[in-house]
C-alpha positions as CSV (number, residue, x, y, z in Angstrom):
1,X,114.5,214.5,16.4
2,X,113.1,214.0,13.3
3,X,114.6,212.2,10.0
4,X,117.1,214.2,8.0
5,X,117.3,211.4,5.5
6,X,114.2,209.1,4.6
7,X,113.5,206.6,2.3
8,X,109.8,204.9,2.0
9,X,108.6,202.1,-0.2
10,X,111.1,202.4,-2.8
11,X,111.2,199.7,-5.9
12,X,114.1,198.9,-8.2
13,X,114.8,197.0,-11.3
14,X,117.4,195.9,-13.1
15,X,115.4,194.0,-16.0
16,X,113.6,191.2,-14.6
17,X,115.4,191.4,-11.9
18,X,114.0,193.4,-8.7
19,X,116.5,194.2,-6.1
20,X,114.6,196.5,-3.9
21,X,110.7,195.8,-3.2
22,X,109.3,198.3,-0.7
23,X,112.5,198.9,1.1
24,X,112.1,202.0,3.6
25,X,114.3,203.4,5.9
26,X,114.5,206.6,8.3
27,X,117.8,207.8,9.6
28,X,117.8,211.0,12.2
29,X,120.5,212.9,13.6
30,X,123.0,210.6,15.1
31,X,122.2,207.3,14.4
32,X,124.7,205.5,11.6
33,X,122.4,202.7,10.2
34,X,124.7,199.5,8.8
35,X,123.1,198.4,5.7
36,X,123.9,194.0,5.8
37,X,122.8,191.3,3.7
38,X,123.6,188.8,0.8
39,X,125.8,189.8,-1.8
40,X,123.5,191.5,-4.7
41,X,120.6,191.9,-2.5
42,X,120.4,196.1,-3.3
43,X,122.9,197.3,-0.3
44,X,124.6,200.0,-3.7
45,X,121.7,199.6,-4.9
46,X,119.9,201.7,-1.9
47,X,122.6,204.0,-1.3
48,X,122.8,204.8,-4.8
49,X,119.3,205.8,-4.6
50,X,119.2,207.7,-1.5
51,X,121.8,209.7,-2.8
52,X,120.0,210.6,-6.2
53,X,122.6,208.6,-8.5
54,X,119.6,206.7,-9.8
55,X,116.3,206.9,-9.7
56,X,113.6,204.7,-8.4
57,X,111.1,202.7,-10.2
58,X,108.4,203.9,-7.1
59,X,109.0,205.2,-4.1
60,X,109.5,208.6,-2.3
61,X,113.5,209.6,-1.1
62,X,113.9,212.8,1.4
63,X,117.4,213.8,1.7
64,X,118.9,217.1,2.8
65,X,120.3,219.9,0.5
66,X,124.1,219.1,2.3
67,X,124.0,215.2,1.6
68,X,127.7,213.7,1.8
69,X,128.4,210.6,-0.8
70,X,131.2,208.8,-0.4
71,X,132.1,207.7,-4.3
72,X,134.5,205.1,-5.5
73,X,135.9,207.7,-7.8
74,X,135.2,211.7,-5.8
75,X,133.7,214.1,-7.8
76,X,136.7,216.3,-7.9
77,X,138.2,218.4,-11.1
78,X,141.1,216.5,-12.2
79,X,143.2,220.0,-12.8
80,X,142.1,221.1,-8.9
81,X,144.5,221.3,-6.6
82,X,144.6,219.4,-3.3
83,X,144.6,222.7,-1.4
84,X,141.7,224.1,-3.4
85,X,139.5,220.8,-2.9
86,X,140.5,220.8,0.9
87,X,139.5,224.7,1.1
88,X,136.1,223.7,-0.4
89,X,135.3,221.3,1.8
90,X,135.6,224.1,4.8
91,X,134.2,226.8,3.0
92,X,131.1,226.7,5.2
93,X,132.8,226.7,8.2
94,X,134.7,229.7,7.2
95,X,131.6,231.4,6.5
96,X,130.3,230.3,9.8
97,X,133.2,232.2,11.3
98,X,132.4,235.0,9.4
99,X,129.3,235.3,10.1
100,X,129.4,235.1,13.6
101,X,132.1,238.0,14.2
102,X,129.7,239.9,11.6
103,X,126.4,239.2,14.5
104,X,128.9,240.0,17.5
105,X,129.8,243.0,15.9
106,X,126.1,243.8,15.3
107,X,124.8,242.6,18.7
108,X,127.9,245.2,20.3
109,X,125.8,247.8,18.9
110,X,122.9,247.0,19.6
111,X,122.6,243.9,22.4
112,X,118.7,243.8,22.6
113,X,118.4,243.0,18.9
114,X,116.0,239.9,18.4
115,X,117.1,239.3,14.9
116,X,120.8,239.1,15.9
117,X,120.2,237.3,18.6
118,X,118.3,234.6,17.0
119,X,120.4,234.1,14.0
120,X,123.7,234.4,16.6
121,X,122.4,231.2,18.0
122,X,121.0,229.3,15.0
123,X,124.6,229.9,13.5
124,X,126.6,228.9,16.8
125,X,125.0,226.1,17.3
126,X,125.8,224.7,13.7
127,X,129.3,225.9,14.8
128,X,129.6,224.1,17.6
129,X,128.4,220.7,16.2
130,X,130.7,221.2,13.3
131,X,133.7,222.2,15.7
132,X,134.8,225.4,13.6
133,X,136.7,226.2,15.9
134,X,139.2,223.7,15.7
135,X,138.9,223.1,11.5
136,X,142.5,223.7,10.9
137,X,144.0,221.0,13.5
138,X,141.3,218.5,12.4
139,X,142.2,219.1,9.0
140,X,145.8,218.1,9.4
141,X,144.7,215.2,11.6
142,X,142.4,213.6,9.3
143,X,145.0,214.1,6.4
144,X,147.7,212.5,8.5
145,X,145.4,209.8,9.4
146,X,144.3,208.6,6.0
147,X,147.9,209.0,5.1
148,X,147.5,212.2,2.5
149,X,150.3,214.5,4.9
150,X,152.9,213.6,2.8
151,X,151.0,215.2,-0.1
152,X,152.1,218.3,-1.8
153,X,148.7,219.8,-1.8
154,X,149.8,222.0,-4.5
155,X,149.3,218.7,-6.6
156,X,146.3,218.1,-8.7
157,X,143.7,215.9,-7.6
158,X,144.6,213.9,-11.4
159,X,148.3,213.2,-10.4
160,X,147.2,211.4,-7.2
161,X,147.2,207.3,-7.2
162,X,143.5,206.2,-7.3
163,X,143.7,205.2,-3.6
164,X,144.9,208.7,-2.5
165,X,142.1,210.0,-4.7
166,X,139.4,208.2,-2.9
167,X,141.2,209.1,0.9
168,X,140.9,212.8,0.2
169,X,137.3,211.9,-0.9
170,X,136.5,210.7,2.8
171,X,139.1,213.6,4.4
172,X,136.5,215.9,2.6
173,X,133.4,214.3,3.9
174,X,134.7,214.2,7.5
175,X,135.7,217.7,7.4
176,X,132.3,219.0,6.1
177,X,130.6,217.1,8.4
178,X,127.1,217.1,6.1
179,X,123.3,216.7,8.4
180,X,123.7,212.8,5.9
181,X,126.3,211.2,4.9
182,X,126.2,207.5,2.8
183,X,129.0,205.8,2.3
184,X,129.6,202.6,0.0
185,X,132.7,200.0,1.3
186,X,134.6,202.9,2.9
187,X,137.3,201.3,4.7
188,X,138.3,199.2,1.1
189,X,142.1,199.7,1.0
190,X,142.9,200.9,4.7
191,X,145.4,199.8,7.1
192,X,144.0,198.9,10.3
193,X,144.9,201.8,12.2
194,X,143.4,203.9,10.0
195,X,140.4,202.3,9.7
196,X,139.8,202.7,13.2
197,X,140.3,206.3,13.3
198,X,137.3,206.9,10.7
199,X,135.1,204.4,12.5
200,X,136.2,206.9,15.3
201,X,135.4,210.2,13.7
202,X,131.8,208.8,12.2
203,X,130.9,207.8,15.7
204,X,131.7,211.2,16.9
205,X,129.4,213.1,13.9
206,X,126.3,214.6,14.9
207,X,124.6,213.9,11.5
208,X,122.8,210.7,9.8
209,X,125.1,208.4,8.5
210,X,123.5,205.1,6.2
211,X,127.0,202.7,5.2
212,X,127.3,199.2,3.7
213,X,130.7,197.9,4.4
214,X,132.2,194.2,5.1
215,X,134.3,195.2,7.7
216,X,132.6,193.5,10.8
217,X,134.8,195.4,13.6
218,X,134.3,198.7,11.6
219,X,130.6,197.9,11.8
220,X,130.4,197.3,15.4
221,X,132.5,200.3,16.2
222,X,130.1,202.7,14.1
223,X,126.5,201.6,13.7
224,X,123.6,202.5,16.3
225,X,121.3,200.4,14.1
226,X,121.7,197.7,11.3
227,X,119.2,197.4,8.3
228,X,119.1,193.7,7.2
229,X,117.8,193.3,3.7
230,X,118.1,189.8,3.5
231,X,114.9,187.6,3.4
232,X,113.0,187.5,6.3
233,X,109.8,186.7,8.0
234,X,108.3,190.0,7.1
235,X,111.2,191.5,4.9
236,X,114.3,193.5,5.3
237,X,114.3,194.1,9.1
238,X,116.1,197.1,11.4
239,X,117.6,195.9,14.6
240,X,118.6,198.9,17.3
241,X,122.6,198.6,18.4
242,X,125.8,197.8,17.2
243,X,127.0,194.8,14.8
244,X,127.2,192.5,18.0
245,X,123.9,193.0,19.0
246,X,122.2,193.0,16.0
247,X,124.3,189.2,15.5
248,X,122.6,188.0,19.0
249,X,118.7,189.8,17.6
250,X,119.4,187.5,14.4
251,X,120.4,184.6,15.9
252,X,117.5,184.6,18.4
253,X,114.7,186.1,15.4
254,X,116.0,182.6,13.2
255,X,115.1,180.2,16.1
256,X,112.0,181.8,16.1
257,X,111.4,181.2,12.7
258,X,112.8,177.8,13.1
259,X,109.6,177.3,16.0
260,X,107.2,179.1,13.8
261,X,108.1,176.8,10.7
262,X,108.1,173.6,12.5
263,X,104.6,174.1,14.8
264,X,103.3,175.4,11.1
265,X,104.2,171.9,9.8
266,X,103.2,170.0,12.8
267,X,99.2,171.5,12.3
268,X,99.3,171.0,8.1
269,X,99.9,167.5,9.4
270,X,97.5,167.1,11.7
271,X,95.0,168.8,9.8
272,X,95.9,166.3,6.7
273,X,95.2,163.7,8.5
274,X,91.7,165.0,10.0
275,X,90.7,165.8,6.6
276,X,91.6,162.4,5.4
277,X,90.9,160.3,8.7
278,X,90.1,161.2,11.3
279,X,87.0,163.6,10.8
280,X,85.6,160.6,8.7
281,X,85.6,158.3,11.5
282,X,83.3,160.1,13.5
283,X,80.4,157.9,14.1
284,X,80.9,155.7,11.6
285,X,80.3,151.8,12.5
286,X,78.8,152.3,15.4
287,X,75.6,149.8,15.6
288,X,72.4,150.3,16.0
289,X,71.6,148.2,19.2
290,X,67.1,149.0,19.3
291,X,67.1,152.3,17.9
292,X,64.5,152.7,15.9
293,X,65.2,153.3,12.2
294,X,63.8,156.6,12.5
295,X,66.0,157.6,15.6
296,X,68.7,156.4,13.8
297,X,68.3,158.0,10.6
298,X,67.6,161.3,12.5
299,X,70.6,160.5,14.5
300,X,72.8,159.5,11.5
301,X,72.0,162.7,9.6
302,X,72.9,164.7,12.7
303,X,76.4,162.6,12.7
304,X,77.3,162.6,9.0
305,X,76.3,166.9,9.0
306,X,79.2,166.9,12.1
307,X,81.5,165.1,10.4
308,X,80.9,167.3,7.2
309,X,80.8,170.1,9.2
310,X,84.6,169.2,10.6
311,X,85.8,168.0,7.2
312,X,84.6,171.4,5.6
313,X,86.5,173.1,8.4
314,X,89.8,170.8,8.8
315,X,90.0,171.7,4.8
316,X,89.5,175.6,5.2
317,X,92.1,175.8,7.3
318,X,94.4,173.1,5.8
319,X,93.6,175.8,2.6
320,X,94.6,179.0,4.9
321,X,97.5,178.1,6.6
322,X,98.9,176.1,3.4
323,X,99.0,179.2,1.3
324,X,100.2,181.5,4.1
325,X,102.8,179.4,5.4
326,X,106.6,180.4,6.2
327,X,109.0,179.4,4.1
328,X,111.5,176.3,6.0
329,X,114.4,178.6,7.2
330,X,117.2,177.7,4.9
331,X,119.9,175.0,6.9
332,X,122.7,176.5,8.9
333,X,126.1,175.5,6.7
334,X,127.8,172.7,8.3
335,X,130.5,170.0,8.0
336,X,128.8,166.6,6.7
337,X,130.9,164.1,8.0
338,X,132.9,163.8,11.2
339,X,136.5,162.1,11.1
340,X,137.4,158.8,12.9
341,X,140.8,157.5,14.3
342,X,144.4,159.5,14.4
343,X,143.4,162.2,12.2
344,X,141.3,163.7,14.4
345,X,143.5,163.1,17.5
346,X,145.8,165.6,18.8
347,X,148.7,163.9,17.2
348,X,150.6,165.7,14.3
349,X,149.4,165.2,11.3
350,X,151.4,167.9,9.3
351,X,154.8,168.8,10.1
352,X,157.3,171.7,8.9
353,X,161.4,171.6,9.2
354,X,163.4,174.5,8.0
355,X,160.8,175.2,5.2
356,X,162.3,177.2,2.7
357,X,160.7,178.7,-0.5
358,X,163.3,181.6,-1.7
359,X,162.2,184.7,-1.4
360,X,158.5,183.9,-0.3
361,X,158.7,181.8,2.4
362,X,160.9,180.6,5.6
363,X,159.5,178.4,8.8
364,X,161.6,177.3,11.2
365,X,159.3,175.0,12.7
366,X,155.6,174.1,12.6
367,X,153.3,171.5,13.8
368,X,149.6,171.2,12.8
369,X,148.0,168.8,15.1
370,X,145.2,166.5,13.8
371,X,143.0,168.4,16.0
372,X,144.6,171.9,15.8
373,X,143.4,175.5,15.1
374,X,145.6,177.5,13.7
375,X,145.5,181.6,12.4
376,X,148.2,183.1,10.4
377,X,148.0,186.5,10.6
378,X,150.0,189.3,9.1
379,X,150.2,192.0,6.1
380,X,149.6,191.4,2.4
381,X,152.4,190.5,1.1
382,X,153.9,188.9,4.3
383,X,153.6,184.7,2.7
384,X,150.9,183.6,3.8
385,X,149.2,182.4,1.1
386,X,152.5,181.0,0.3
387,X,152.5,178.8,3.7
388,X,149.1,177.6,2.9
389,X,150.1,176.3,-0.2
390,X,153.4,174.7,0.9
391,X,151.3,172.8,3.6
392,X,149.0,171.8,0.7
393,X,151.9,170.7,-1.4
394,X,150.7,173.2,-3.7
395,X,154.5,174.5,-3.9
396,X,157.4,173.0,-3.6
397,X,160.2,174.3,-0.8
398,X,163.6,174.8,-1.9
399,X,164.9,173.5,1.1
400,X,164.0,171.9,4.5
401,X,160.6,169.5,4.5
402,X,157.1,169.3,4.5
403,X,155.9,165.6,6.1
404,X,152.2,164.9,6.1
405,X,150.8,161.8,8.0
406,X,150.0,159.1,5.9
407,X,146.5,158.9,4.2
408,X,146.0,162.5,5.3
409,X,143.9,164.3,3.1
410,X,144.7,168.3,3.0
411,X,142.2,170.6,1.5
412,X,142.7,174.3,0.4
413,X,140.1,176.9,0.2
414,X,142.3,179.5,-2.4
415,X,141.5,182.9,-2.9
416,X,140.3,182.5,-6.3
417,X,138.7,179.5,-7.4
418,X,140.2,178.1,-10.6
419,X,138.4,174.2,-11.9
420,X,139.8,172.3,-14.6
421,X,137.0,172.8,-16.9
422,X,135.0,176.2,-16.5
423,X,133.0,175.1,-19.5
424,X,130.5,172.3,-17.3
425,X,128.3,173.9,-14.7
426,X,128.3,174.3,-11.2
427,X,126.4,170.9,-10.4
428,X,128.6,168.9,-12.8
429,X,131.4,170.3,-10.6
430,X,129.7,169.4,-7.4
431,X,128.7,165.8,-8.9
432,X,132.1,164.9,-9.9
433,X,133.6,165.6,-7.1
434,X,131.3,163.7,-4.4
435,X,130.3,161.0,-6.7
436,X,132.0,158.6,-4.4
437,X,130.9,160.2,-1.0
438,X,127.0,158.6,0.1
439,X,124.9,160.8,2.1
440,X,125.8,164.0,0.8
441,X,123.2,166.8,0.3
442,X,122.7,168.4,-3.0
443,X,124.3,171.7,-4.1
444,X,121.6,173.6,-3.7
445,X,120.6,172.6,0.1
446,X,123.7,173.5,1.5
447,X,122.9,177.3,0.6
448,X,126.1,178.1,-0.8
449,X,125.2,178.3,-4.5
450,X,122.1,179.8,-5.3
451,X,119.6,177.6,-7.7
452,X,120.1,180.1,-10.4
453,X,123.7,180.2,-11.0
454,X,124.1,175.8,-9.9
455,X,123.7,175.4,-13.9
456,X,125.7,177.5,-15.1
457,X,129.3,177.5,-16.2
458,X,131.6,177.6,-13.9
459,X,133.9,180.4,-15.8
460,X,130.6,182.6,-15.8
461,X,130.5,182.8,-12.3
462,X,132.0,185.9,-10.0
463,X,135.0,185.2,-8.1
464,X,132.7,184.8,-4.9
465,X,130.5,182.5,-6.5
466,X,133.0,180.4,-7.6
467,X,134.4,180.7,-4.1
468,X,131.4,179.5,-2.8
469,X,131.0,176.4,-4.8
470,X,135.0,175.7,-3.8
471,X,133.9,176.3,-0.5
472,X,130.7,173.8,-0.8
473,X,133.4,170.9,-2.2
474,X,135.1,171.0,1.0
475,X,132.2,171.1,3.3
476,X,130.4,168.4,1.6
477,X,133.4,166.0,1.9
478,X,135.9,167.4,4.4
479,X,139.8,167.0,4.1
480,X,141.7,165.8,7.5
481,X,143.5,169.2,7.0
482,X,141.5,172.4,5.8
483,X,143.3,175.0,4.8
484,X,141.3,178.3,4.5
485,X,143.3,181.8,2.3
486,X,140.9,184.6,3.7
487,X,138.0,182.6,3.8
488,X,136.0,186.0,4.9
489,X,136.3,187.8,1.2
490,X,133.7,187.9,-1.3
491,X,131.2,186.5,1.3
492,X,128.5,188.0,2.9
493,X,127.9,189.0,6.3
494,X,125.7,186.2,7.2
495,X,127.4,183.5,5.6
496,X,130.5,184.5,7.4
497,X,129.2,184.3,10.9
498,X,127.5,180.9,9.4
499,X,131.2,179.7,8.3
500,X,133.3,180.8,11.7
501,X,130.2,178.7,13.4
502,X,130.7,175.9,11.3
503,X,134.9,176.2,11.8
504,X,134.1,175.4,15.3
505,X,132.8,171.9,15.1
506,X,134.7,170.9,11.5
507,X,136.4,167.7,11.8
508,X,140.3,167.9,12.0
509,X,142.6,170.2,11.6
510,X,141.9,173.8,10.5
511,X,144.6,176.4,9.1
512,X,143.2,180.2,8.5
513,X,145.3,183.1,7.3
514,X,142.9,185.9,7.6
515,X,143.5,189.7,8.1
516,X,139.9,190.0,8.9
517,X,139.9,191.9,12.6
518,X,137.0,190.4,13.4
519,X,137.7,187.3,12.9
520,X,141.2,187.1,14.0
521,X,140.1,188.7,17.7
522,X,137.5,186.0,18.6
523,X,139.6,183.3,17.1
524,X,139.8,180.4,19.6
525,X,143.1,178.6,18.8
526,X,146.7,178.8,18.4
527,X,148.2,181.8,16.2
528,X,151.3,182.6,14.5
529,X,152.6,185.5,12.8
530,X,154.7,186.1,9.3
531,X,156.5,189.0,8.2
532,X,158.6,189.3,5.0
533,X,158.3,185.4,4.9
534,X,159.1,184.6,8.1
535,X,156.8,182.4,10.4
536,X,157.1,183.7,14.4
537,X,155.7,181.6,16.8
């Protein structure tokens, strides 16, 4: 089938700045394309475009007359009711029904009509794919789902909470069922449950659907195809499948780039060398035993135009591949150093006794071992932030104890960054704080921080960049203990995937509290739960 939503070449700039440079993309009738990539590498940016929110520097965009947007803030009247916003969303769908008894009616008279029959088809098709039939059960569903049943939809949309605004945005969308539909972050403030209806109902929609979203489970349960705008051999790249399989393409495409980089490397040196060796060696020194003179000028001419000839070439190519080589694939994040003695045994190294913080916080009993994984799950608001901070010693219990082996070191990765002095820059930070450590790489090569934001100040920074850098602390000099608050939020896909890899081989002992599905359903490791406070085992 061909694309009911196309994008080619398009070019957008903020400034100096260009966030999209020939970025294309064709999307037909059921695939749902997962847009991925760096934070700030044009993933709005893109949809904003495709939907006609902005326009493009350069570029063509083809997008049907029924496009769906999902917006942070719906389009809606704030005076309109919730029933006339819901009714407008199925107006088509009425009309569909309409129309159809209208062409029975007709085709009753006259059955051999080819008009009638023609549009009778055309119009229950579009019925059928848009399941008209069953519009007023869905419509409850969906509203129960995204939790709007409760609503008196007598209400106007401007009385609504900004949360239940944006719901009846999506309910709206996934009742009109549109031949596009782009959608920005659309699972930001859902429970689990209901985020996994919507990936449900998407997957079921027999239109195009283009999304950018963090949630990695909500990706893998929609997408038939992710777009990967990050930098790559050749530029932003589409791989067919789900999340999972486009994670397993990526993985394999970087090692390739890995072999292409290094055998690229391997012939600049050789051909250095030729050009400054060993092409110049060729015939040279050799004596002249009774050769003639004039044999052995004729010969030595023939020699020195060979080894001119292999210079000229060694250094045309030297030339070639120098200014079209790839780029050295940026290092994988890792841990720097590796711990030694008990504190990376499986003895405890952090032990909790009828921990006690009122009103936050109760444990009965807890042991982090000096080898131990350990995921706290549970809802926002349930303490654990709190418990990370206790075992940090961050807070202070009102009763019970907190006992830490001696010497051990316990890191804590917080949800927002805050430094002492947000006045010196990012490397000053970085400086100061591994001064004492030998061997550790710079700022910039462990690909946390990117060079243009390492000078600045730190208080300038976003809340994921500062993260970041926080984040870069702790790997370059690890703690015994690492302590990780949602480590998932405000990063980007890739680096993500790059920091559960790393979790796996970090030195000792390692405490997540994630709500992160994705993460917290591959997590290898011991997990406990909190509600209201309370840790269960």
């Amino acid at each position: 089938m061909s694309a009911v939503l196309r994008v080619r070449d398009l070019v957008k700039s903020y400034g100096d700045r260009r966030v999209l440079d020939g970025v294309s993309l064709s999307a037909g009738p059921g695939r749902r394309i997962g847009l991925v990539g760096e934070n700030g590498v044009g993933k709005s940016t893109l949809l904003r475009v495709a939907a006609g929110r902005e326009d493009p520097d350069s570029g063509e965009v083809v997008r049907p007359d029924d496009l769906g947007v999902l917006d942070q803030e719906p389009p809606f009247a704030s005076s309109a009711a919730v029933h006339d916003v819901l009714e407008q969303a199925l107006v088509e769908m009425r009309a569909a029904q309409a129309r159809l008894a209208e062409l029975a009616a007709q085709l009753e008279r006259c059955p051999e009509d080819p008009v009638a029959l023609s549009a009778y088809g055309e119009v229950l098709e579009w019925a059928r794919q848009h399941d008209v039939w069953e519009v007023e059960h869905r419509a409850d569903l969906v509203l129960e789902r995204l939790g709007l049943a409760g609503v008196d939809r007598s209400r106007q949309v401007g009385a609504l909470s900004g949360g239940q605004r944006t719901r009846l945005g999506l309910a709206v969308l996934l009742l009109r069922r549109p031949r596009a539909l782009l959608l920005d972050e659309p699972t930001n403030h859902l429970d689990d449950a209901t985020v996994e209806f919507v990936a449900r109902h998407l997957a079921a929609l027999p239109g195009a659907v283009v999304l950018a979203s963090h949630d990695r489970e909500f990706l893998d349960a929609v997408c038939t195809d992710v777009l990967d705008l990050d930098p790559a051999l050749g530029g932003p790249v589409r791989y067919g499948g789900a999340f999972s399989e486009y994670l397993v393409a990526k993985r394999a495409r970087r090692a390739r780039w890995e072999q292409q980089y290094a055998a690229e490397q391997d012939e600049l040196a050789q051909l250095r060398r030729s050009v400054e060796v060993t092409a110049r060696q060729v015939g040279h020194g050799a004596p002249r035993g009774n050769t003639s003179k004039l044999a052995y000028d004729y010969t030595g001419s023939r020699v020195q135009k060979q080894v001119s000839r292999r210079v000229r070439d060694a250094r045309s190519r030297l030339a070639e591949l120098s200014a079209q080589q790839v780029r050295k694939p940026p290092e994988p994040l890792r841990f720097v150093r590796a711990l030694t003695g008990d504190a990376a045994s499986s003895e405890v190294v952090v032990q909790l006794r009828e921990t006690v913080v009122a009103g936050r916080l109760q444990v009965g009993s807890l042991d982090v071992a000096g080898d131990g994984r350990l995921l706290v799950t549970g809802p926002n608001g349930a303490g654990k932030s709190t418990l990370l901070r206790v075992i940090a010693g961050d807070v202070r219990p009102d009763g019970g104890s907190v006992q830490r082996r001696q010497g051990v070191r316990v890191g804590l990765l917080e949800q927002d960054a805050v430094f002492a002095d947000e006045s010196v820059s990012a490397r000053a930070v970085y400086a100061a704080a591994t001064a004492r450590r030998p061997g550790v790489p710079r700022l910039v090569d462990l690909g946390l921080v990117a060079p243009a934001d390492v000078d600045r100040p730190v208080g300038v920074l976003s809340v994921g960049q500062r993260r970041r850098l926080a984040l870069a602390l702790l790997v370059a000099d690890p703690p015994e203990v690492l302590l990780l608050d949602e480590p998932t939020n405000h990063l980007s896909l890739s680096l993500v995937d790059e920091v559960e890899q790393a979790l796996v081989s970090a030195p000792g002992a390692v405490v997540v509290a994630s709500h992160d599905r994705w993460l917290r359903r591959r997590f290898a490791g011991s997990v406990v739960s909190m509600s209201e406070g309370v840790v269960r085992a």
